[in-house]
C-alpha positions in Angstrom: -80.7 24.3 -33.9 -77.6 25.3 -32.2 -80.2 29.2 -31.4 -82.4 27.1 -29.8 -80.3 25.3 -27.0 -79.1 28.3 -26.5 -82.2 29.8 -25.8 -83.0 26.9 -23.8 -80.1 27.6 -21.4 -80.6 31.4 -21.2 -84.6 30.0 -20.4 -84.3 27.5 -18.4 -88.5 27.9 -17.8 -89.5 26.4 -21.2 -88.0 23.1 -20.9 -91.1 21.7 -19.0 -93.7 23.8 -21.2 -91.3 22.5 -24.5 -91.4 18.2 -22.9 -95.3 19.0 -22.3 -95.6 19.9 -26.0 -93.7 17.4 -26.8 -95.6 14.2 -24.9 -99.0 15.3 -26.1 -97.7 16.0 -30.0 -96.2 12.0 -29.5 -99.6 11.0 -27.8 -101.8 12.3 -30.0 -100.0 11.2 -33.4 -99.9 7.7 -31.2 -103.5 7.5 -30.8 -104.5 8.8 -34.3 -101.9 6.1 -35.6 -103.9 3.4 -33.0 -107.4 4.3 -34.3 -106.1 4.3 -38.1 -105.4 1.0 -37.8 -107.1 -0.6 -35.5 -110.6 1.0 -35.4 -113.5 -0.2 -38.2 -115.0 3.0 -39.1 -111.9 4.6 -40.3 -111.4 3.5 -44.1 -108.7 4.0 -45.5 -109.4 2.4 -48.7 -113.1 2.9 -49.8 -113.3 1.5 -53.1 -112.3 -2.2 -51.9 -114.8 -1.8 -49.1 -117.5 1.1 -49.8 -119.8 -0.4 -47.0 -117.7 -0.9 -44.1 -120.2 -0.8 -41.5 -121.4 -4.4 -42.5 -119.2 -6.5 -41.7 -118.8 -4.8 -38.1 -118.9 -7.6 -35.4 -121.6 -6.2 -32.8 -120.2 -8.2 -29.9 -116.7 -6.6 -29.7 -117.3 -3.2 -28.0 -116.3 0.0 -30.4 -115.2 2.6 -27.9 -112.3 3.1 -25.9 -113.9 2.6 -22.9 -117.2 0.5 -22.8 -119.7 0.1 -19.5 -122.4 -3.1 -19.8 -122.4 -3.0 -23.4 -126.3 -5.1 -24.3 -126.8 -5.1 -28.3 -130.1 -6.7 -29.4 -130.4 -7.2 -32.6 -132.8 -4.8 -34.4 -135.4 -7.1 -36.5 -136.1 -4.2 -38.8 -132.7 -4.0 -39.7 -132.2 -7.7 -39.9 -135.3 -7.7 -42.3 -134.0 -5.1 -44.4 -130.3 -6.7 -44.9 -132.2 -10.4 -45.9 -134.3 -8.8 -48.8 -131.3 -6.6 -50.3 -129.3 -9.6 -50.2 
């Protein structure tokens, strides 16, 4: 450890390059972390829940960043769920 501040001060050019590194190593284990958690179609646990995509609420918009979201319901689909059921 004690090699690399060293280096650092003899270098003085890879402090920005080495903070650069080190935001988008912190942002992206940040937004893996956020979509983990918060996101429905990442399981974690399959076996309580091996059909996730059921019980999504298609109201609530799934992306990051959503522009006039419209959802129909398709009455295919809607058939199909009430005779499985």
């Amino acid at each position: 450890m004690r090699g690399f501040f060293q280096m650092l001060r003899k270098k003085k050019e890879l402090i920005p390059l080495i903070g650069f590194m080190t935001l988008a190593a912190t942002g992206a284990t940040t937004a893996s972390i956020y979509f983990l958690l918060t996101k429905s179609d990442v399981i974690l646990n399959k076996t309580s829940n091996p059909e996730p995509w059921e019980r999504v609420d298609p109201t609530t918009p799934q992306k990051l960043f959503t522009i006039n979201q419209q959802w129909k319901p398709v009455e295919e689909l809607e058939l199909v769920k009430r005779l499985t059921k």
